[in-house]
C-alpha positions, 0 to 999 in steps of 0.5 A: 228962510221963506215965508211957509218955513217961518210960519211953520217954525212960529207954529213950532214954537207955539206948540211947545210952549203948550205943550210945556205949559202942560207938563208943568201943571202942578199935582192939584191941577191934575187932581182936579181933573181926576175927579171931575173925569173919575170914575171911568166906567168900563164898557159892557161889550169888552169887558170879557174882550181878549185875544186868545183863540185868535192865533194857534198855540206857539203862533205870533199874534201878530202874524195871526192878525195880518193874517185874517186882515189878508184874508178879509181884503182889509190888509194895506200894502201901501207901506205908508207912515203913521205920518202919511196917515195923520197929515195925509201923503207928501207932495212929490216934488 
């Protein structure tokens, strides 16, 4: 195993522990976080947010939504992962 492929595993490692660790907090723990995070406060701008209107009748919304990204020049044909977009493109070797 080379020397990036230990690291990486020893990452690997190290992060389900954490993530483990997480998952087994008790139901006081996750209370106590409720209430110092509570109570959420609903943003004025979108409270009366929806979609409708945004696709004709009998339209996928989807399709509705690539379409006015086309047309507004936002719409990507790069065709890459969330992965990519996270952790940046993969080196071609």
């Amino acid at each position: 195993m080379a020397p990036d492929d230990q690291a990486s595993t020893s990452a690997g490692r190290d992060g389900l522990g954490v993530l483990r660790t997480i998952w087994a907090a008790d139901e006081r723990a996750v209370a106590e976080f409720d209430e110092e995070c509570a109570p959420a406060k609903v943003c004025r701008n979108m409270r009366d947010f929806t979609f409708d209107g945004m696709a004709e009748p009998g339209t996928d919304l989807s399709t509705a939504w690539r379409e006015r990204l086309r047309r507004e020049g936002k719409l990507g044909t790069g065709g890459g992962s969330i992965r990519d977009l996270v952790l940046g493109p993969r080196e071609q070797s």
